[in-house]
N, C-alpha and C positions, 0 to 999 in steps of 0.2 A: 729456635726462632725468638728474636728478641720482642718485646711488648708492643713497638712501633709497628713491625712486621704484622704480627698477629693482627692489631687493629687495621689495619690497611687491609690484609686478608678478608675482615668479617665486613667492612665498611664495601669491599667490593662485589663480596658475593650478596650483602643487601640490593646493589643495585642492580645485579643479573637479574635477582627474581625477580625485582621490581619491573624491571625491562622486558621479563619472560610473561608475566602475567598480565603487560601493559599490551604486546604485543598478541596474547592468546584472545585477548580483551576483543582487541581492533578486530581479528580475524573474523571474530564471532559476530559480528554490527558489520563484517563486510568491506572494511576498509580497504582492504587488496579486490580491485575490483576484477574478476575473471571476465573473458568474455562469454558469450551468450552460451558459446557451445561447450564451455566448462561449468554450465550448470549444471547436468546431468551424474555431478561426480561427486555435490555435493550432496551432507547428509538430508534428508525428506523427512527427518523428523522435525528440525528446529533450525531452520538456515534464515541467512540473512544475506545477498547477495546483488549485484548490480546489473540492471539489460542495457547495452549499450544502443542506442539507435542510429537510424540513420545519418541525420546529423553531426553524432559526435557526443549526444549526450547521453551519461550516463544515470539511468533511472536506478535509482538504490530500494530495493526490495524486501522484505522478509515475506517467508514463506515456512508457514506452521504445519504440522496435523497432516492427518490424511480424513478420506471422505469427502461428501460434497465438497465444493470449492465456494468458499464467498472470497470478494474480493473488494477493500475498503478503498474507497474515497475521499483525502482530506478535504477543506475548503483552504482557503488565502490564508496565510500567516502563521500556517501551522506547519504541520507534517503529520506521519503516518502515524507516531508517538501515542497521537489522541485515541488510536482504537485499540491500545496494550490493553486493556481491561476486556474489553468485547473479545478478542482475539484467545487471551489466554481461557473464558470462559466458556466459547463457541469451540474449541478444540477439544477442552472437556466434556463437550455434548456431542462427537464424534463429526466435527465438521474439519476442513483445511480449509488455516484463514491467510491470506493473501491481503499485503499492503505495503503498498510503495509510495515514496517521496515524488509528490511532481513536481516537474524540472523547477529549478529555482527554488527549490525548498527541503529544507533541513538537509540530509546526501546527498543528494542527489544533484548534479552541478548544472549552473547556472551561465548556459551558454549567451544571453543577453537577444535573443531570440526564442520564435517558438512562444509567446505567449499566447497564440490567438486559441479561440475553442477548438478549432478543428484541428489543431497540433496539438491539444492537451487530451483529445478525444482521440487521438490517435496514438496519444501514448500506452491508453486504456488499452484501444487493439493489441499495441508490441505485447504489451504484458500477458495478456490474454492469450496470443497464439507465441509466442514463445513456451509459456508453461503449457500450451494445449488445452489450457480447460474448456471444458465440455458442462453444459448443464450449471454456469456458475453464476449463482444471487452475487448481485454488483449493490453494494449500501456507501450513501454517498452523503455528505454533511454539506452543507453551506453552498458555496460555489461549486463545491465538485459535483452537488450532483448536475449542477448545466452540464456538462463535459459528459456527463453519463448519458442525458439525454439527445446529447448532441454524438456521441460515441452510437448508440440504436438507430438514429435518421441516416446517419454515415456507411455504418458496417450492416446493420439489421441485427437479428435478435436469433440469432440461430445456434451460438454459444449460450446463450443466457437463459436461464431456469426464472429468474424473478427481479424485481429490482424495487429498494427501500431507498428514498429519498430524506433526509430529518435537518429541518430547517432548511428547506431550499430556497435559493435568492434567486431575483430573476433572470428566467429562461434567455439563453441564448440565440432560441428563434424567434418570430416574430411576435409572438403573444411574450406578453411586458407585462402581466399581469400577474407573472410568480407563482402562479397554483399547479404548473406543469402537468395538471388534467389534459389539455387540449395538444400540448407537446406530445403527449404517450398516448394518446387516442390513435388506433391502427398499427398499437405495437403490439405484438400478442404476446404480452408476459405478464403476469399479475403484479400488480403497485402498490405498495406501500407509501403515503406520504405524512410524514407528520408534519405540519406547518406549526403548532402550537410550542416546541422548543425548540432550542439549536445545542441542548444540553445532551450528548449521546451519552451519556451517563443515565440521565431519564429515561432515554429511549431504548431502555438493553432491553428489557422486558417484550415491551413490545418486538422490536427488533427478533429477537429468538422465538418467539411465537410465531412470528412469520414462518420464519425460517422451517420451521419443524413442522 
C-alpha cells in the first residue's frame, strides 16, 4: 500500500468514528424519535426520548432513575437543560427525575400552534399518563409553573403526590396577582412556593427537602 493509500485509509476511518460516536451521541438526547409505544423498549436507567401527541407534536423527554417520580417544569425561553443539576442530584437521593421540552422549545418541535395554557397543561397530562406516573411531585419554574396549575384545575390531582412552584409568574386563572395561593386552594396536594428567586439553583435545597 503506497503512502497516499495508507493516508486516505486513516483519514477515513477518522471520519467513521467521528460519524459513529456523533450518531451514538444523537441516539442518547433522542434524536431518532420512536413513537410512544417504543418507549417501553428503552433503557429506565438513563433515556432520553420523544411523546408524540395528538397534534403531531413531538415533546422530547428525558427520563432518569427509578423511585418516586418528579417531574420538571421549564419556564419561556429555556428548556429542560436548566434542571440537569436537580435531576442528576435527586436520582442520587433515590428519586426518578422526568423532564421534557415544551413544544417550541429546545427538542422538541414547534408546530406554530398549541401555545395556549390549556394545550401546554395538557402536554403535562400526555407526559404523565404515557409514563403512567403515579404519586408524582410536578416542580415547576417561571411560566411553567401556570401550566402546572392550570394542568390540577384541568385533570385534578389524583396522579400527583406534591407540587413546588420557584419563581412563579402570573397565574393563568383569574387571580393576576402571581402568589398562586388562591389558584391551589381546593387542590389537596401539599405547595411548595418560593416567590423570593427564580434561581433553581438556590432553590435545590429547599426543593429536596420537600421532596423527602
Amino acid at each position: 500500500m503506497d503512502k497516499g493509500s495508507a493516508m486516505n485509509r486513516r483519514t477515513a476511518l477518522g471520519f467513521g468514528f467521528a460519524a459513529g460516536a456523533s450518531l451514538a451521541a444523537s441516539l442518547a438526547e433522542g434524536a431518532a424519535a420512536p413513537h410512544v409505544d417504543s418507549v417501553a423498549s428503552l433503557s429506565r436507567a438513563r433515556r432520553a426520548s420523544f411523546i408524540e401527541r395528538r397534534d403531531g407534536t413531538a415533546l422530547f423527554y428525558r427520563d432518569w432513575g427509578s423511585g418516586r417520580p418528579v417531574l420538571f417544569v421549564h419556564g419561556a425561553g429555556i428548556d429542560s437543560d436548566l434542571w440537569m443539576h436537580q435531576m442528576g442530584s435527586f436520582v442520587g437521593a433515590g428519586f426518578r427525575c422526568i423532564a421534557f421540552d415544551r413544544r417550541g422549545h429546545g427538542r422538541s418541535s414547534n408546530p406554530g400552534r398549541g401555545t395556549d395554557c390549556d394545550t401546554r397543561a395538557d402536554d403535562i397530562a400526555a407526559i404523565i399518563e404515557t409514563l403512567d406516573l403515579e404519586g408524582v411531585a410536578i416542580i415547576g419554574h417561571s411560566m411553567g409553573c401556570g401550566e402546572i396549575v392550570r394542568y390540577l384545575t384541568r385533570q385534578g390531582a389524583g396522579r400527583v403526590s406534591r407540587v413546588a412552584l420557584v419563581g412563579p409568574r402570573p397565574s393563568p386563572l383569574e387571580n393576576t396577582e402571581g402568589d398562586f395561593h388562591e389558584d391551589l386552594q381546593g387542590i389537596p396536594v401539599p405547595a411548595l412556593i418560593l416567590h423570593g428567586t427564580t434561581d433553581v439553583a438556590a432553590a435545590h435545597a429547599d426543593l429536596l427537602s420537600f421532596l423527602l
